[in-house]
N, C-alpha and C positions, 0 to 999 in steps of 0.2 A: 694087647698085653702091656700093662704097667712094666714102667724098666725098678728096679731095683732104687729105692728110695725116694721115690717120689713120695710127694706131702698132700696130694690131690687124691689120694684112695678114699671111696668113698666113707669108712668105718672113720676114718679120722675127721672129714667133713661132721658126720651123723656126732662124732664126740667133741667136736668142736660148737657147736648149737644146743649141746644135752637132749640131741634127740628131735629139737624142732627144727621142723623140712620149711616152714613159711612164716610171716609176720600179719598173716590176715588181711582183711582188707582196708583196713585204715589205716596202714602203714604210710606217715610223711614222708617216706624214700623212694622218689623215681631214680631215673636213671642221672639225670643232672642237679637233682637237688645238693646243695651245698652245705657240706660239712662244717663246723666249728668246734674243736676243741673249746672245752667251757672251764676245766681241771688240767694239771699235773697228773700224768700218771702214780697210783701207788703201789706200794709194795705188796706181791698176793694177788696181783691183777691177772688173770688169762692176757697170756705174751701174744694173742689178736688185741686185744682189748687197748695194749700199753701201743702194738703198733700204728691203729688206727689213730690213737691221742697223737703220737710223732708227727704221722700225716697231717694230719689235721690244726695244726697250729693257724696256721692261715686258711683260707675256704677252701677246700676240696668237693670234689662230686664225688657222687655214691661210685660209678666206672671208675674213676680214677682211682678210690680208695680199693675196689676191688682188683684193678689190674697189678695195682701194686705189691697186694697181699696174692697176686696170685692163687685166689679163691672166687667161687662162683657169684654170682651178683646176689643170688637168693640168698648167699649163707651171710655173704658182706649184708643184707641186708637187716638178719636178724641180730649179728651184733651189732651195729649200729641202734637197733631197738631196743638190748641191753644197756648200752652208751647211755640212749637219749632217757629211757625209764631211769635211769641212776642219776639224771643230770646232767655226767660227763660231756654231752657235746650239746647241742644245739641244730638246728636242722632250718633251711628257707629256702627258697625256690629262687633263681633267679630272677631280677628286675629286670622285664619286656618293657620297651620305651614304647608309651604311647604314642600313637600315631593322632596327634591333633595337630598336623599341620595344613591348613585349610587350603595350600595348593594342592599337595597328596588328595584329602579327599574331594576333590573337582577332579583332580584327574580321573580316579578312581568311578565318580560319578558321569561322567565323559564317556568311559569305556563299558559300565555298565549298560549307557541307554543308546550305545554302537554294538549290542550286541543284538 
């Protein structure tokens, strides 16, 4: 049972997205994708809309931005699709250091043909 005012019911979620439960499949928002405000919030904005731009000044992840808003990651994720369709943010994946260090791959190859 929901205690009295809470902001996670689901009818507010459901009018929070106008309705849409997913962002499909080619949604660029995992879990750690990195957020950028790309705008100022304006005025008339959905008060998610304006909080996410707050967050997002600097890179944020998609978790982060959601634990913040205290909203589910699915719903975090459809605004954030609103966001980035309107321009407001910006969206990129972290940078994985490649691994071209030619002792690492000997090693790597070492243990490969010890197996």
């Amino acid at each position: 049972m929901n205690r009295p005012g809470r902001d996670d019911a689901p009818d507010r979620l459901y009018t929070l997205t106008q309705g849409r439960s997913g962002t499909g499949s080619d949604t660029p928002f995992d879990l750690v994708t990195l957020v950028v405000a790309e705008s100022e919030p304006v005025a008339g904005m959905q008060s998610e809309h304006v909080a996410i731009l707050k967050l997002t000044r600097s890179p944020t992840s998609v978790v982060e931005i959601a634990a913040e808003l205290r909203l589910p990651v699915s719903i975090t994720r459809v605004l954030l699709c609103d966001l980035l369709a309107a321009g407001r943010v910006s969206a990129r994946h972290p940078q994985r250091p490649a691994i071209t260090d030619p002792d690492i791959l000997e090693q790597v190859l070492v243990g490969l043909r010890n197996l």
